[in-house]
N, C-alpha and C positions, 0 to 999 in steps of 0.2 A: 504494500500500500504506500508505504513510504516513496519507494521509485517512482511510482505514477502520481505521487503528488509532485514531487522531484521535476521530472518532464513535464507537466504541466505548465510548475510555475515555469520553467525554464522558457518552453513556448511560447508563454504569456510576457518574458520579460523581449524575448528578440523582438516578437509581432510590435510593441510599444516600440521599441529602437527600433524598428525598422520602419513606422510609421513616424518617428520626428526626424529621421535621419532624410525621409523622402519629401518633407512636408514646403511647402512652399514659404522663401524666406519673409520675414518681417517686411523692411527698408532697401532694398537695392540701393537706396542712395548712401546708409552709411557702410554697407559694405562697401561700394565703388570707392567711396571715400578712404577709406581704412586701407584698401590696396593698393590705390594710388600711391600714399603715403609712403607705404610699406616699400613698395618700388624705386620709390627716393629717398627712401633712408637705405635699401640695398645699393642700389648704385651709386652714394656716395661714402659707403664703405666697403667699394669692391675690392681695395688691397689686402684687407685683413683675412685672416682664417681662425677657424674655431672658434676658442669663446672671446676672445677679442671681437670678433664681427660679433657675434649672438648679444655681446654686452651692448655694443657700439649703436648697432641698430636697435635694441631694445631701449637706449638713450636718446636717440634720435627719435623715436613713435613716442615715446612720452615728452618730448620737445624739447631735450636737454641737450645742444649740439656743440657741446665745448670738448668734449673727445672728439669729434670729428674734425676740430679745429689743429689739435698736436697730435700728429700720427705716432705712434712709438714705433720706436728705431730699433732695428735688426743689431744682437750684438754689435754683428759684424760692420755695420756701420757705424755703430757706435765705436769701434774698437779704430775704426780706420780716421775719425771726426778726432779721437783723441794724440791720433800719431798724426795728424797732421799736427795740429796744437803744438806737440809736443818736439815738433822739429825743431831741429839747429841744437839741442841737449845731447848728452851721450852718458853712456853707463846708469849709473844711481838716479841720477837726476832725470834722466830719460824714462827709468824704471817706476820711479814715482809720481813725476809728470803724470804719465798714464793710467797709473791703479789710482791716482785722485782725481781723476777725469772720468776712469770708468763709476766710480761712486757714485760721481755727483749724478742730476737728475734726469 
């Protein structure tokens, strides 16, 4: 008895999900709107990956566009921004130049 209550309810809960999942929506206009959106906070953080963009763009749809203002920088560019800096040094000073370059912001 248990089972075929089981399947039952189970039947009864897809036939609901499957009747709001097919249902005609509210507002077409504040979807259109919300995608649009979405569309332009994606393509104005197309350099990022993972949760960088997932953050970025979730910052951007809530209207807060100052991460998409300062891109963060690849080590590696970071590492290359500090040896230029850090030109015309050599040895020690060249060596700390740099880990206090790589530190800062």
């Amino acid at each position: 008895m248990s089972m075929r209550f089981s399947l039952l309810t189970a039947g009864a809960v897809l036939a609901l999900a499957t009747t709001t999942a097919f249902a005609a929506p509210q507002s077409s206009s504040s979807t259109t709107g919300h995608s649009t959106k979405l569309g332009q906070c994606s393509h104005a953080n197309a350099g990022k990956t993972g949760a960088d963009y997932k953050s970025a763009v979730a910052n951007c749809m809530k209207g807060d566009n100052s991460a998409a203002a300062t891109p963060k920088k690849t080590p590696q560019q970071k590492m290359a921004d500090c040896s230029h800096a850090a030109k015309g040094k050599t040895g020690d000073d060249y060596k700390s130049a740099v880990s206090n370059c790589m530190k800062g912001p």
